[in-house]
N, C-alpha and C positions, 0 to 999 in steps of 0.2 A: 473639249479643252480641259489642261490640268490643271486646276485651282487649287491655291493653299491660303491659309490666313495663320498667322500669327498672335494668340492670346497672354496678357502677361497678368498673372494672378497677384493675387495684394498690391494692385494699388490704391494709393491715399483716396482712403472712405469708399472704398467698394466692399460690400457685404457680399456673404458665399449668396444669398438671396440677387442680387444684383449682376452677381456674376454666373450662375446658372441662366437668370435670364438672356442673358447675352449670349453665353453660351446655345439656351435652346433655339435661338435667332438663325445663330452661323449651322447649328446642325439643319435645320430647317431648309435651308438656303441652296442645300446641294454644293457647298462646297466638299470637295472632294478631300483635302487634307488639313487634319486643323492640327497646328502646334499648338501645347499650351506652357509657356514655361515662368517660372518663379523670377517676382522683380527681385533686379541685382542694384545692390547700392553702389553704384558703378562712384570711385573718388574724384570730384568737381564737380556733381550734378544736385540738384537741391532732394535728391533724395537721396543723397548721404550724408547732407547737411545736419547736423546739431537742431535745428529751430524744427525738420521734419521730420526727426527722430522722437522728440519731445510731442511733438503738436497730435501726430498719428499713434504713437508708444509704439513704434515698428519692435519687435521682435526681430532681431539681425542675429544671423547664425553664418558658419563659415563653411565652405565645403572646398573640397578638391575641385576642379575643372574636369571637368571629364577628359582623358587622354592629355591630360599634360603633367604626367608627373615622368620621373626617371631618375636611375640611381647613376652617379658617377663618380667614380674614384671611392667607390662605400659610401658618397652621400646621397643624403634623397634629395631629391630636388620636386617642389611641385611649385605650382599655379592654383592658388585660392581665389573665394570668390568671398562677398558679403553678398549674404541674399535674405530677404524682407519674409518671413513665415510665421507673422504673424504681425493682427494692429489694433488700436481701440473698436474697429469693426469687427473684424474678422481673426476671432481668435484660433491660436494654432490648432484648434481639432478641426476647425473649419477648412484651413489649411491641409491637414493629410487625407480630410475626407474630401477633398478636389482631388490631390494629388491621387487617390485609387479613383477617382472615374475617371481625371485623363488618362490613367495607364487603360482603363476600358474602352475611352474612344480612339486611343490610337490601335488598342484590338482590334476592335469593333467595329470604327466610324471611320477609320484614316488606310486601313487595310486596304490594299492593292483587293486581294482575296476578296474581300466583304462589297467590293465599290457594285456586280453584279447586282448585290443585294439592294441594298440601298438607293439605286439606280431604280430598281423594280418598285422598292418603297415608297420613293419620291412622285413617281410616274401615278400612283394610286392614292396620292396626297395620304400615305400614311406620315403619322408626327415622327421624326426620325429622334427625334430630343425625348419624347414622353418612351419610346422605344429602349433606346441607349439607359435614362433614368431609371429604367425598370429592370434592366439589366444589373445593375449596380443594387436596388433595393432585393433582389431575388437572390444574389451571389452566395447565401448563406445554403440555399436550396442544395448548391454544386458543391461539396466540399473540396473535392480534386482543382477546382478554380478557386475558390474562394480562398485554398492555402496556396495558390501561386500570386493573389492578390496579398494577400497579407503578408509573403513574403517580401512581395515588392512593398510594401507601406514599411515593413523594418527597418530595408535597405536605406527608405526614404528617413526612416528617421536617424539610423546608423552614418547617414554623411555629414548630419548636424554637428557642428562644434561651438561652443562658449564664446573661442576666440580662437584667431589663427596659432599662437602657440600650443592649444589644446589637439591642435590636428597632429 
């Protein structure tokens, strides 16, 4: 059967310690596809509120939606988001150093391609989390990976903005 699970990084008082542990949990587990994606300070919910802006120090950054922008009549038109990249835990390096291993496990760990592998993995009680983690601490070995990694960590930083008029 095809399993997916749904991870959302920086929330209130989860350290990158905390959240790899969980992380190693869900790799472990044999689920087949794992999202992982950045909390959105979605407007009405108590983590866009003022008192857990203050309480956590969220770090709020702005980004495009992915595929909702468009130009008409010469204007731009997009869809912004507020998204939490950083907090009194989990400071922003902690933050893009998640963001380059989820770009790893969905290589690596979520790949149609790779599930063979990992299938063979699991069957042999290899650690699929200590596997994936060591992928990520070697990447300096690969240059030709390591700068398609690093690219994507730019990009990750390049959609940050201050504020939505900054975009």
């Amino acid at each position: 059967p095809n399993t997916s699970t749904e991870l959302i990084m920086s929330l209130p008082e989860e350290t990158k310690d905390s959240f790899l542990e969980m992380l190693s949990r869900i790799l472990n587990s044999g689920v087949q596809n794992i999202v992982i994606c950045t909390l959105m300070a979605l407007k009405g919910t108590m983590i866009s509120s003022r008192e857990y802006a203050e309480r956590y120090r969220y770090m709020i950054r702005h980004r495009i939606v992915p595929r909702c922008f468009s130009e008409v009549n010469g204007k731009k038109i997009f869809e912004t988001e507020e998204v939490v990249v950083g907090t009194k835990e989990m400071p922003f390096e902690d933050y893009i150093s998640l963001r380059g291993l989820t770009f790893i496990i969905t290589a690596f760990a979520s790949s149609w391609e790779m599930f063979p592998l990992r299938r063979f993995m699991l069957e042999r009680n290899v650690n699929i989390a200590e596997w994936i983690f060591g992928i990520q601490k070697r990447i300096s070995g690969f240059p030709e990976i390591q700068a398609v990694v690093e690219a994507f960590l730019q990009e990750t930083k390049d959609e940050l903005y201050p504020s939505r008029e900054a975009i």
